[in-house]
Each structure stands twice: as structure tokens, then as C-alpha cells.
C-alpha positions as CSV (number, residue, x, y, z in Angstrom):
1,X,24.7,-9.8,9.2
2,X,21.5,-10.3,8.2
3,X,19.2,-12.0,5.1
4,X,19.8,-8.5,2.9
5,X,24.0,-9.0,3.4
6,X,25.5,-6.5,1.5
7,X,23.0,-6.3,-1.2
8,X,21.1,-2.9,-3.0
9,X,18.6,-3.1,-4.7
10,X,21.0,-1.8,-7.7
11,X,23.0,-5.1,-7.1
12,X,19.7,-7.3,-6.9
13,X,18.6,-5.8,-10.6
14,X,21.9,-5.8,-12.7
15,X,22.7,-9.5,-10.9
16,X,19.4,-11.1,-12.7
17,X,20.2,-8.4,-15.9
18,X,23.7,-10.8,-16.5
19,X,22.1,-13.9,-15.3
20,X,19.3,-14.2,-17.5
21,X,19.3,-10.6,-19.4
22,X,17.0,-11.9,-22.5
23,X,14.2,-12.8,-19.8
24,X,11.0,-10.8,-19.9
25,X,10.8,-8.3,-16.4
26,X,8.3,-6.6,-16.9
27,X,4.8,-6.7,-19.4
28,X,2.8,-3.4,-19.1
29,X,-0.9,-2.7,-20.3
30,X,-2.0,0.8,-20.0
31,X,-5.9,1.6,-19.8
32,X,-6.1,1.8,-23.5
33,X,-5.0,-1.9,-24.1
34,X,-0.9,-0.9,-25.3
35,X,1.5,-3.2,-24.2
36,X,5.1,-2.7,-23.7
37,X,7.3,-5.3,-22.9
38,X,10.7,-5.2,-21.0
39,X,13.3,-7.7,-20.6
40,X,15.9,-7.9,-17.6
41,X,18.8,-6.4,-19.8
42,X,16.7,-4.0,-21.5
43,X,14.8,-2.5,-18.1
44,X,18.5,-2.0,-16.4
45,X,19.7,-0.2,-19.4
46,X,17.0,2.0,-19.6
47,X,17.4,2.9,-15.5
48,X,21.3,3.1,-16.1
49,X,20.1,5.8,-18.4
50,X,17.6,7.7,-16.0
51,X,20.0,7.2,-13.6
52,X,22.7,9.5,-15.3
53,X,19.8,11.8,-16.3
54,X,19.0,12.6,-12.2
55,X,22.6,13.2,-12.3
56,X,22.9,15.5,-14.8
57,X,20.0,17.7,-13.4
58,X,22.0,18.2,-10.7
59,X,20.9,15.9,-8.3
60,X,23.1,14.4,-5.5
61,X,23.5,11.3,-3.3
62,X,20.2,12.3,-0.7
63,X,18.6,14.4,-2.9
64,X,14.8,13.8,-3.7
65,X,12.8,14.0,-6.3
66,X,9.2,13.5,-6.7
67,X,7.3,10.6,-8.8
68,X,3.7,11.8,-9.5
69,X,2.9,8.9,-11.6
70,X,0.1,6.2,-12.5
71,X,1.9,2.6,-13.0
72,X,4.1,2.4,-15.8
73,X,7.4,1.5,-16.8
74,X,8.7,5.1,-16.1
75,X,7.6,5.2,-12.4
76,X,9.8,2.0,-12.2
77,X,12.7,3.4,-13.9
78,X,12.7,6.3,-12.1
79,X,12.7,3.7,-8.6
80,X,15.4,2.2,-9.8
81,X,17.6,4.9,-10.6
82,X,17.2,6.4,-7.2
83,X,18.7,3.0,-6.4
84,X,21.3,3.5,-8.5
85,X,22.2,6.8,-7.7
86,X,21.7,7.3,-3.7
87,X,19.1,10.0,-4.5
88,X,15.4,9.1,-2.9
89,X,12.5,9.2,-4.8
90,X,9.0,10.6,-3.5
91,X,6.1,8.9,-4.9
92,X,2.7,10.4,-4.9
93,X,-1.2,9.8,-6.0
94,X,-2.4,11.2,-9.0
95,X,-5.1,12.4,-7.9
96,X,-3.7,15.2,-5.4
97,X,-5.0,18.2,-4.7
98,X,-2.5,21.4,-5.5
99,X,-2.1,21.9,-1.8
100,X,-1.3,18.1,-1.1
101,X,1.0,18.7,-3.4
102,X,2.1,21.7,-2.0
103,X,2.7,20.3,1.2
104,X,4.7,17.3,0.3
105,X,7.2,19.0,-2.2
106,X,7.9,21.0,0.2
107,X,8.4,18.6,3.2
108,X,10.1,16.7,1.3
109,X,12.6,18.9,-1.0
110,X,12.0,17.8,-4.1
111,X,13.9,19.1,-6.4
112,X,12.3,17.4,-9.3
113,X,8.7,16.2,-10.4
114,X,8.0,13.6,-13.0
115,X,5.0,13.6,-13.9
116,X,2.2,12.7,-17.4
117,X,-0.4,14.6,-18.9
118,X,-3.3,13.3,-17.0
119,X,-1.5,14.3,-13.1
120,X,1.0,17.3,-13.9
121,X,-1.6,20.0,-13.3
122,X,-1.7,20.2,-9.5
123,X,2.2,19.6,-9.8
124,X,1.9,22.8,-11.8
125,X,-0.3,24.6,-10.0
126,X,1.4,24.5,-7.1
127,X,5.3,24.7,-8.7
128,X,5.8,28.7,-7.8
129,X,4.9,27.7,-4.0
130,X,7.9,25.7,-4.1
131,X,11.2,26.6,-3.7
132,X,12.9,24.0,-3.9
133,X,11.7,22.4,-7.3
134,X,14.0,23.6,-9.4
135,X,12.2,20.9,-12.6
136,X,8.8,19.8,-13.9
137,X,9.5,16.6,-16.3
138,X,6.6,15.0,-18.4
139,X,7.2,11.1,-18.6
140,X,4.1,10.1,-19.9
141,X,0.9,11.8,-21.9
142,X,2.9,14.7,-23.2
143,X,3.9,17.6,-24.1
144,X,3.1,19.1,-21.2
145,X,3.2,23.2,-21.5
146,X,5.9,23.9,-18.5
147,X,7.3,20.3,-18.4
148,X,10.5,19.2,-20.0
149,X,10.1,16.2,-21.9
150,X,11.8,12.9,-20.0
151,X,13.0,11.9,-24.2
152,X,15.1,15.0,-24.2
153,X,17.2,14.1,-21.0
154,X,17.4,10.3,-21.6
155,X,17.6,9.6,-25.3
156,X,21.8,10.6,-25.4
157,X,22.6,8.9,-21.7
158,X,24.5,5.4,-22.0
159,X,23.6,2.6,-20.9
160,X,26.2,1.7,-18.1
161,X,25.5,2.4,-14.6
162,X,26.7,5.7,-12.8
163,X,29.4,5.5,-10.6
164,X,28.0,5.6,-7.0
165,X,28.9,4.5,-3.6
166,X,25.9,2.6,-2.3
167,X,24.9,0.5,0.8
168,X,21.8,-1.4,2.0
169,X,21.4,1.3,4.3
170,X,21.1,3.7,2.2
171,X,17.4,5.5,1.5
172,X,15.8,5.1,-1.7
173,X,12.3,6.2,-0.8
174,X,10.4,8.0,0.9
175,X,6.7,7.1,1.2
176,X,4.2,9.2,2.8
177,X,1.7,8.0,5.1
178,X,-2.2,7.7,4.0
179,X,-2.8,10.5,6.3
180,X,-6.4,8.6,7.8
181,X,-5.7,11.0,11.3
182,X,-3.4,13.7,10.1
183,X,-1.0,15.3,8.4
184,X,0.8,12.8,6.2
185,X,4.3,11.9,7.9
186,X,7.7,10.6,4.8
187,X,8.3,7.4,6.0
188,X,12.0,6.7,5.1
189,X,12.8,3.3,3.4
190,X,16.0,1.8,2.6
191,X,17.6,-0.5,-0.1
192,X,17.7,-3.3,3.1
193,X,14.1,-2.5,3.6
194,X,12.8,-3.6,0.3
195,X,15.3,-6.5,0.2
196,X,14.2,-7.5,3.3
197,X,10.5,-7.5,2.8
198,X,10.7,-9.1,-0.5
199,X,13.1,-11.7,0.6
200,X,9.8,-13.0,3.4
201,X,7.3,-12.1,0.9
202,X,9.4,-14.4,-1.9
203,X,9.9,-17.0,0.5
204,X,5.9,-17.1,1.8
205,X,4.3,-17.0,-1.6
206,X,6.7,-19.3,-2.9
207,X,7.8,-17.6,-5.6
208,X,10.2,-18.8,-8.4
209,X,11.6,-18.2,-12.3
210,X,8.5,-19.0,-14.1
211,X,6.2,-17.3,-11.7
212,X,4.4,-13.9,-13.3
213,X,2.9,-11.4,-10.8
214,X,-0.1,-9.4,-11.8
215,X,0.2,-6.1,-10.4
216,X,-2.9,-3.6,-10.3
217,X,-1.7,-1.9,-7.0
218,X,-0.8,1.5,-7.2
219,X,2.8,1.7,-7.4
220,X,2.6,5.1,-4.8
221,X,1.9,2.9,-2.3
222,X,4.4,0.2,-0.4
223,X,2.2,-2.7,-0.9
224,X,2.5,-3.4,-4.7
225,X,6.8,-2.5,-4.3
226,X,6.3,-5.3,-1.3
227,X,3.7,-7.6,-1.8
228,X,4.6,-7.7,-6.0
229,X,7.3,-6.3,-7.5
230,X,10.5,-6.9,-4.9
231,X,9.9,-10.3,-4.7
232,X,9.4,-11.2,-8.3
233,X,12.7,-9.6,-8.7
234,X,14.8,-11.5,-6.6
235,X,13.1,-14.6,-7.8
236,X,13.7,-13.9,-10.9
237,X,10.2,-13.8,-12.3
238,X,8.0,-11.5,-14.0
239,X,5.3,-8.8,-13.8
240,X,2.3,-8.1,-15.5
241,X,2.0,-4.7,-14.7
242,X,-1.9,-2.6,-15.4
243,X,-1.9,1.0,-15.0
244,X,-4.5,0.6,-13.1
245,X,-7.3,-1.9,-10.9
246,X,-10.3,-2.8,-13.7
247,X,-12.8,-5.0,-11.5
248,X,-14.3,-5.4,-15.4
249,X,-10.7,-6.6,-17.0
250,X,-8.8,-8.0,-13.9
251,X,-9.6,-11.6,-15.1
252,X,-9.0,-11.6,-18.8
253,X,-6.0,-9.6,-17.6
254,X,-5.0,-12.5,-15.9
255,X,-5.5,-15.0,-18.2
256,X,-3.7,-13.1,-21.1
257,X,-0.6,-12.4,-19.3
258,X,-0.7,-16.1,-17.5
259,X,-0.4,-14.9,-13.8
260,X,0.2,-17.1,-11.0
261,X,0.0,-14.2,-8.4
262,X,-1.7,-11.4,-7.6
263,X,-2.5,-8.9,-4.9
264,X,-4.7,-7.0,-3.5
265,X,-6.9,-5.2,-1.2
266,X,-10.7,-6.0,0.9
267,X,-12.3,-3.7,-1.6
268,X,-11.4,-4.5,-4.8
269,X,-12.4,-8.3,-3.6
270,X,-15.7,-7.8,-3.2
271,X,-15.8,-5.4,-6.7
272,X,-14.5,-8.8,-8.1
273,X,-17.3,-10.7,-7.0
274,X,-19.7,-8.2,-7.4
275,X,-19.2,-8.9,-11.1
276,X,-21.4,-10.4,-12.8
277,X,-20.4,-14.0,-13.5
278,X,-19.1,-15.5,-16.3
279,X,-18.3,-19.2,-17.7
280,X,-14.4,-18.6,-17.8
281,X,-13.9,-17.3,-14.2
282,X,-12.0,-19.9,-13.7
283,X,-9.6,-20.1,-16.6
284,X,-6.8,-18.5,-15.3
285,X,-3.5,-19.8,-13.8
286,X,-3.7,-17.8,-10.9
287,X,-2.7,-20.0,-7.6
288,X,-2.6,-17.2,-5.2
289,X,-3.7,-13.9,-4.5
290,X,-2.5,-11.8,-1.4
291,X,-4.5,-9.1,0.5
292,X,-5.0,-7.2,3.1
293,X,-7.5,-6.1,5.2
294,X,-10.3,-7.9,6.4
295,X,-13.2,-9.7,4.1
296,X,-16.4,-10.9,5.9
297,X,-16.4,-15.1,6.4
298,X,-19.4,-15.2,3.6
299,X,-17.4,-13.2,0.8
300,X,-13.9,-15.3,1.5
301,X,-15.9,-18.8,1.1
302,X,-18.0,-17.3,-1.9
303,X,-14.4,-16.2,-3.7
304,X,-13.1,-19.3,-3.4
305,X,-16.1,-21.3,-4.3
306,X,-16.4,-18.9,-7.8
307,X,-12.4,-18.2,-8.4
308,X,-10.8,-21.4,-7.1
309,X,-7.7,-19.5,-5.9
310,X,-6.4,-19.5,-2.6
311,X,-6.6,-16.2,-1.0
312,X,-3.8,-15.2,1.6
313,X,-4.7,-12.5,4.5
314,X,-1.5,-10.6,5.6
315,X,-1.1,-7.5,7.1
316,X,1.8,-4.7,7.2
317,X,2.3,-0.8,7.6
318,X,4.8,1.2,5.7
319,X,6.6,1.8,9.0
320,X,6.7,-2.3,9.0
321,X,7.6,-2.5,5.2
322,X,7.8,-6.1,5.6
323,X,4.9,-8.3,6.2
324,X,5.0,-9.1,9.5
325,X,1.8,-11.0,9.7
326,X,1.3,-13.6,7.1
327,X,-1.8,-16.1,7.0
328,X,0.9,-19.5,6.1
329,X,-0.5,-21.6,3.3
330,X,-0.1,-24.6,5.3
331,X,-1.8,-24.1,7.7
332,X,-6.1,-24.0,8.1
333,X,-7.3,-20.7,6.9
334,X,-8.8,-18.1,9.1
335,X,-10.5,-15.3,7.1
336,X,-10.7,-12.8,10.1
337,X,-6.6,-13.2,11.1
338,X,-4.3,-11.2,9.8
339,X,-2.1,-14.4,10.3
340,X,1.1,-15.1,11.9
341,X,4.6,-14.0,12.4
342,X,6.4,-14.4,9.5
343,X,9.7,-15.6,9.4
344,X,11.9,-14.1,11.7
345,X,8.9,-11.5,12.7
346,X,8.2,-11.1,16.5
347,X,5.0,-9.4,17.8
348,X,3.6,-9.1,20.5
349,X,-0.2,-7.6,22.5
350,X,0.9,-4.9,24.8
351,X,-1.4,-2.8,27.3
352,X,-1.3,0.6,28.3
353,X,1.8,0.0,30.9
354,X,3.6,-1.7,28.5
355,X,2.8,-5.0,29.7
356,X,2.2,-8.2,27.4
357,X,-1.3,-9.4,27.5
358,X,-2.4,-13.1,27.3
359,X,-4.2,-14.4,24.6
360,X,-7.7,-13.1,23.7
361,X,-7.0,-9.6,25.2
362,X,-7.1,-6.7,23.4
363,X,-4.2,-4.3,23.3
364,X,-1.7,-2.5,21.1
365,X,-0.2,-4.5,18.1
366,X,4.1,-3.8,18.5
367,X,6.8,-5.5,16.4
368,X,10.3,-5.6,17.2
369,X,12.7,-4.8,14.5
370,X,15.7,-3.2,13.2
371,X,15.6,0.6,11.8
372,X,16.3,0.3,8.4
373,X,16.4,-3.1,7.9
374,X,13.1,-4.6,9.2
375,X,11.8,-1.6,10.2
376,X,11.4,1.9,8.6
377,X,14.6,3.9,9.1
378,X,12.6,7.1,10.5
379,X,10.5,10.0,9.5
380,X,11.8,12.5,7.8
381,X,12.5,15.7,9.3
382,X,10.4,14.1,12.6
383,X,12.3,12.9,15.1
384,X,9.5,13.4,17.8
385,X,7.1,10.8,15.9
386,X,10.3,8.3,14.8
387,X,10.4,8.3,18.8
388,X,7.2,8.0,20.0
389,X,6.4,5.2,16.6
390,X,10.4,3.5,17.5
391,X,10.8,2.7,21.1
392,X,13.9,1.0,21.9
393,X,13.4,-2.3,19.5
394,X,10.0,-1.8,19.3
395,X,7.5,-0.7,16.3
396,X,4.3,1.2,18.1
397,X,1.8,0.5,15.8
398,X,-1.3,1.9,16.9
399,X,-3.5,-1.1,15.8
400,X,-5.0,-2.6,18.5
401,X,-5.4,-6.7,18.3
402,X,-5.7,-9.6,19.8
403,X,-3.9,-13.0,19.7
404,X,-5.5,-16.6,20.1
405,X,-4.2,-19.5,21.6
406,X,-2.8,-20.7,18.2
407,X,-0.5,-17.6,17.5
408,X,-3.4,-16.1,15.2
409,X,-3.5,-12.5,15.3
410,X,-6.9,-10.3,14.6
411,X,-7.2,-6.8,14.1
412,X,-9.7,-5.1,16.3
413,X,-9.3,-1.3,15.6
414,X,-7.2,1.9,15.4
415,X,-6.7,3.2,18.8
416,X,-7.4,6.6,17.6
417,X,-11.2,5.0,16.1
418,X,-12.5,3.5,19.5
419,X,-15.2,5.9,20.7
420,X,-15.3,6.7,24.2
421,X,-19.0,6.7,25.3
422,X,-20.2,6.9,29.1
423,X,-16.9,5.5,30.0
424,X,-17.1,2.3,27.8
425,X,-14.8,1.9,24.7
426,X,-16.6,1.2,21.1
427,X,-14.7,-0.5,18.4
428,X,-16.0,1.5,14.9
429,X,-14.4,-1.3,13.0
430,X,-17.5,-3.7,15.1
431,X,-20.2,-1.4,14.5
432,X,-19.6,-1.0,11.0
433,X,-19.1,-5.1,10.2
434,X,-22.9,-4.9,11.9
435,X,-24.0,-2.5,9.3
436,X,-21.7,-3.8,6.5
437,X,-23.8,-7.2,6.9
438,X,-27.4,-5.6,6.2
439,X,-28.5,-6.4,2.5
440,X,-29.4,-2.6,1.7
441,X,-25.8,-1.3,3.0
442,X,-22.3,-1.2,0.7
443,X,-20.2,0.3,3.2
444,X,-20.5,2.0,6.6
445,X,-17.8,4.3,8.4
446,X,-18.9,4.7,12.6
447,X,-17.3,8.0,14.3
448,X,-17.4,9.2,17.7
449,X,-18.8,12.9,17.6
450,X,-18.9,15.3,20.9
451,X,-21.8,14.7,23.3
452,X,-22.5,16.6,26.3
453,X,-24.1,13.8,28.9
454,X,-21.5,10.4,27.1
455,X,-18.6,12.1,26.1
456,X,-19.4,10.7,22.4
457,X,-22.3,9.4,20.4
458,X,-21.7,7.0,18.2
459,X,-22.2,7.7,14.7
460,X,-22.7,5.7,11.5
461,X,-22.2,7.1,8.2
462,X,-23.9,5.1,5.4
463,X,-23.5,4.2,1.6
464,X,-26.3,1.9,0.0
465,X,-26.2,-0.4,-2.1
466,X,-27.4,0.8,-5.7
467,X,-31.3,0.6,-6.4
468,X,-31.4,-0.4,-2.5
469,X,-33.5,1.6,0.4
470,X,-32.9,1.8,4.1
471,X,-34.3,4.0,6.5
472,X,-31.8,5.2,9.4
473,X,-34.3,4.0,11.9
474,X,-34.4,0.5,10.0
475,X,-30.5,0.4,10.6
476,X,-30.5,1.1,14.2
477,X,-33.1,-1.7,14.7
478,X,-31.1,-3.8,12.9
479,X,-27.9,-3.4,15.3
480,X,-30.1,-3.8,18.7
481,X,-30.4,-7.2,18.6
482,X,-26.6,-7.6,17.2
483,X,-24.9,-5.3,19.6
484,X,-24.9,-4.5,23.3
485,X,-26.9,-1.5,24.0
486,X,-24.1,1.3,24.4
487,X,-22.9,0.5,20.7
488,X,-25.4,0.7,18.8
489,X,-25.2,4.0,16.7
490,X,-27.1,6.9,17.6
491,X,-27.3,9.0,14.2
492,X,-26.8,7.8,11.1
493,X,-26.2,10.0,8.1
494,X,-26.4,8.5,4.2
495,X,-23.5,9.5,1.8
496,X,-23.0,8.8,-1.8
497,X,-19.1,8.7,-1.6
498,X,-16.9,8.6,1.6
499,X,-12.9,10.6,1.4
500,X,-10.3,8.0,0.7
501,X,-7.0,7.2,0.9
502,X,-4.8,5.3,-2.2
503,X,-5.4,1.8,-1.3
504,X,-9.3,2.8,-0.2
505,X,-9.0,3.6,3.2
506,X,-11.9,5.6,4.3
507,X,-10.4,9.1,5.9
508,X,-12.2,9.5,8.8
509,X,-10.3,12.5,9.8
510,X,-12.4,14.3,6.9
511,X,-15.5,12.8,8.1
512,X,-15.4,14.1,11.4
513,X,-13.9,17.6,10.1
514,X,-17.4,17.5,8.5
515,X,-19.7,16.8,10.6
């Protein structure tokens, strides 16, 4: 037995709905300022009541359906009555193209789409290409023309939860990769899996009853189910959930709602202090916020200088679910680490052979784990890749990084973005901290691209900063002296917008389909 026991999620919900049912769950602000609150009692009742609608569409214990929804209270609702019903829900971005669309409906065998006004027509568009969808249903921003209205199927369900054999192994999502190298793969996720994670999350953010959670991560993606919502649940606290990420309104959205936590990601940390500043930046109650992904040292000294709120570096991977590497609050901050094991986490440095490497080597991140529990249960429908990813106790992560002496770990790159050039290896990620640190630049994205003589040149794609000017001969000159000679980027190309993923990971895939 482990930490999850025989808990669901289903059990972890309608425990805190008897406990403390008049307690406010959830607060939600859409982007034109509404607010809708939801207490314990009231939330479970109205997923009891989703939960018998999924049912009556005729959908069955490992049947999916698809959520193609923004944040609201109906994305959640729909989460939790796949928790309540064994049926596994499919979240997506908004913004998909028809053919992504396409693609996943089908790979996944959705039988249902929810969706609102603003995201149903690629669901639409794409709805005679797939076979299996056998329902369009507009939850938000309707009437949708070829959408059933979510109102009609809910308003005459009780209240009392569907009678459903469930267990903590049991799937409850399936989340598909960001798809930054290739086609995106369904990464399955149980009810253990989000107990799990927001059991260590709870625990390292120190969360408790009075404790609100600000969430303005896309619900689509694993971090804001992991880093936010899961463990305000199981500590009984709250959310303040926004539709979605205002750099303009994220701090008088804090300060109405009175969060105490927050997460989020490198980019929308530097849009925060890119704003301009103001004399009640630092009238919030906000004691933590959690991200990911690396800041430079000069940007996590000026947030905390401005904000005066600790900022806590961890790192994870849907395949992961948990948060393996956590940067411990009592401990001396290091703004480059991803952090340390978390509790009960066990990583390790490997090489090429398999072998562990000592400290300050680079090599392949891997995590040891439990399918299902601390690790994802599989792909779906991919039994090659859950191999290749799931190697006898081991998570392949494909990150490389490093360890120091102190059990801090540091991400170095993806394998698949070192550049092979004349037989020496390039990190990207180096190259493009270079570049990221010039005044003129905003962001910077290095490839390798084919070269007769070196196997690969390296290449920097650019974005400026606005009303700034840089020359692509002024760039390279400003990496010569910061880099050794076979890293320094060859060509450099300026962009006005680079392909992303969700959470704003740039999709280098697309950049070198384009060159």
C-alpha cells in the first residue's frame, strides 16, 4: 500500500463535500469579469449530475470523451464525472486546428465533445471525419448550430452519485503530449496518479484549509490539475480559478480573491515583470508561487525584489505526473535547479550504457516509479513508446541534466535539441540563454539544420524586443566572446512569432519543418 490507499478521486471530492459541504471550492472569473462561485456540496452535486448525463449518452466504464474547453467550472465538472463514472476524459487546447482535432478524436475514441462557442468550430469541422463521435455538446458560449446544449442533458439528473465500481487504478484521463518532436502521444493517468501527485505537491507547498490557489494554468494541461487544483482539494482549500493568464490583471486578481498560491510558467514570469510597475505590487497575500522552467538569475532576484513572494522552481512531465523535482523551501534557493527529489522521488544521471554518472556530468534525467501510481500508466494504443519511455522501474525521460554535489539537479537540454556539429555536441538551450541575455532580443530558439562539411550548422532563430534593433551580424559578435568557437550560431533568421505548445513551449519540430 501506498500514500493513495484505496482512495479515487471520486472518494477524495464527496469526503470534503460531507466534511465541510458549505465551504467555498471553487471561485471562477471569466475574461469578462463574471464570477461564479461553488461550494464543496454544490460542485459534487453538479458532477453527480454530469456524471449520470455521460451515462445516459451511452457512455461506459473506459469510454472517452473529449473536453475542448477554456477553464471553467464545466471543464471541472466534466473531470470529475469521469472520476465518477470510470469513463476517461480527453482534454484539449482551444485553439486546435481541424486536423489536430481530427487526429486526436480519432486516436483517442471519443465518443463525445464538449465544447463553447469560442472552440467548437474545429470540433465541427472535423466531426464527419470521425467515426466514432457519436455527440457535439456546447457547455459554454452557446447555442451552438450542431451542438446539443449541456442544460438539456443535466437540468433533470439528480444529484446523487452513479453507481460505479471504481479503483485508484482506474484511468480518468488521458492527456496528450505537447507534441515539441512529433506526433502527440495520450498519456494515460489514473485516479492514483492525481492523488499521488497532489498528495507531494500538498505536502511541499504546505498547503492547508484556509489556503486559496490562484489558478491561470490552462486546465488541458497536467500542470494546473497537479501543481493547483489536486492539492487544494485534498487540503481542503480553495481555488480561484481565471479563464485565462492576464499579465495586465494577474495581480488585482490576486488580491481580490486573497490567494496564497499560485503557479506558473518561465514565460508568463517575465510578462509579469515586464509590466509596468505599480504602487500596490505588493498588496497581495500571495506567499508562494510555483513554476517551471528555467528564469535567468537577474529576472528571479528582480521578481522577488518587486513581488516579495517566494518563487519555487520544480520540474515534472506528464509521464511523471508528480513533481519529481522540487526546489524545498528550506533550503538556499538556486534559480537554475530544478530542485530535488521530492518525497519519496528517486532520480538518477544515466549515460548512454545505462550507467549512473557522478556529479556534474551530463546525462539522461530517469525516475524510478510505479505505472499508474507515480508514474503514467502507459500510452494509449502505444505499447512500443510505453516501452521504450518505461523500462523495468524506470521513467526515460529524455531530458538530459546534471546533478551537483548537493543533490541539486539542472536541466541541460532535450536530447533530441543537442546539435551535432563536426563531431562536438551543442546544447540549444546554452546558445539561446547567450542570445536571450542581449538587450535587443525577447526570445531566441537555436536548431541544428543539415550541413554538408559539420553535419549541422547551428542556427538561431530570433524575436526582438519591441521598438528594439539588432543586426544578425551584431548577434553573432555578441556570442564570440560568450561561447566557444563551434557554438556560436551560424545563421540567424528574425521572426515576429515562434509555433507553440499550451504551456509556451516553442515547437521546434515546426521550425525546422520550415526552414
Amino acid at each position: 500500500m501506498n500514500i493513495v490507499g484505496n482512495r479515487t478521486l471520486k472518494s477524495a471530492l464527496e469526503d470534503k463535500a460531507r466534511r465541510v459541504p458549505a465551504k467555498t471550492l471553487v471561485l471562477f472569473e471569466d475574461r469578462g469579469g463574471s464570477v461564479e462561485r461553488y461550494t464543496y456540496e454544490a460542485f459534487d452535486r453538479r458532477v453527480n449530475q454530469l456524471a449520470r448525463a455521460l451515462l445516459k449518452l451511452g457512455l461506459a466504464k473506459g469510454d472517452t470523451f473529449n473536453l475542448h474547453l477554456r477553464n471553467s467550472p464545466e471543464f471541472l465538472f466534466g473531470w470529475f464525472a469521469a472520476a465518477k463514472t470510470g469513463t476517461v476524459m480527453v482534454p484539449t487546447h482551444p485553439d486546435s486546428t481541424p486536423d489536430e482535432m481530427e487526429y486526436i478524436l480519432n486516436h483517442s475514441e471519443a465518443k463525445v465533445a464538449f465544447v463553447q462557442g469560442s472552440s467548437a468550430a474545429s470540433v465541427l469541422a472535423c466531426r464527419a471525419r470521425c467515426p466514432r463521435l457519436q455527440e457535439v455538446v456546447v457547455a459554454r458560449e452557446g447555442p451552438v448550430e450542431g451542438a446539443r446544449p449541456l442544460g438539456e442533458l443535466v437540468e433533470r439528473q439528480p444529484p446523487e452519485p452513479p453507481e460505479v465500481a471504481l479503483g485508484p487504478l482506474d484511468e480518468v484521463a488521458m492527456m496528450y503530449t505537447s507534441g515539441t518532436t512529433s506526433r502527440p502521444k495520450g498519456v494515460l493517468i489514473t485516479h492514483a496518479n492525481y492523488l499521488h501527485g497532489g498528495e507531494i505537491m500538498a505536502k511541499a507547498m504546505r498547503v492547508g484549509p484556509e489556503d486559496r490557489h490562484l489558478i491561470v494554468l490552462p486546465f488541458f494541461h497536467a500542470g494546473a490539475h497537479i501543481h493547483a487544483f489536486v492539492p487544494s482539494l485534498i487540503a481542503g482549500a480553495s481555488a480561484a480559478v481565471m479563464e485565462s493568464f492576464s499579465a495586465s490583471r494577474f495581480w488585482d486578481q490576486a488580491i481580490a480573491y486573497g490567494a496564497t498560491l499560485a503557479a506558473l510558467f518561465a514565460a508568463p514570469l517575465r510578462m509579469l515583470l515586464n509590466q509596468p510597475e505599480r504602487p500596490h505590487d505588493r498588496q497581495h497575500r500571495l506567499r508562494l508561487v510555483t513554476y517551471a522552467q528555467n528564469v535567468m538569475p537577474e529576472e528571479f532576484e528582480a521578481w522577488h525584489a518587486r513581488f516579495g513572494v517566494r518563487l519555487m522552481q520544480l520540474w515534472g512531465m506528464t509521464e511523471s505526473m508528480s513533481l519529481p523535482l522540487i526546489n524545498p523551501l528550506d533550503l538556499p534557493a538556486k534559480p537554475l535547479s530544478m530542485g530535488m527529489p521530492a518525497l519519496g522521488a528517486e532520480l538518477k544521471v544515466m549515460d548512454d550504457s545505462g550507467q549512473e554518472v557522478p556529479p556534474g556530468t551530463i546525462g539522461e534525467l530517469v525516475l524510478r516509479g510505479t505505472p499508474g501510481v507515480t508514474l503514467m500508466k502507459g500510452y494509449f494504443k502505444n505499447p512500443e513508446a510505453t516501452a521504450d519511455a518505461i523500462r523495468g522501474e524506470w521513467l526515460y525521460t529524455g531530458d538530459l541534466a546534471r546533478m551537483d554535489e548537493e543533490g541539486y539537479f539542472y536541466f541541460v537540454d532535450r536530447k533530441k535539441d543537442i546539435i551535432k556539429r563536426a563531431g562536438e555536441n551543442v546544447s540549444a538551450s546554452e546558445v539561446e540563454a547567450v542570445l536571450k541575455r542581449h538587450p535587443a532580443v525577447s526570445d531566441a530558439a537555436v536548431i541544428g539544420v543539415p550541413d554538408p562539411v559539420r553535419d549541422e550548422a547551428v542556427k538561431a532563430l530570433i524575436i526582438l524586443r519591441e521598438g528594439e534593433r539588432a543586426t544578425a551580424e551584431e548577434l553573432i559578435e555578441w556570442c564570440r566572446p560568450k561561447l566557444a568557437k563551434f557554438k556560436v550560431p551560424e545563421v540567424i533568421e528574425f521572426r515576429e512569432v515562434f509555433p507553440r505548445t499550451s504551456v509556451g513551449k516553442i515547437q521546434k519540430h515546426l521550425l525546422r519543418g520550415s526552414r
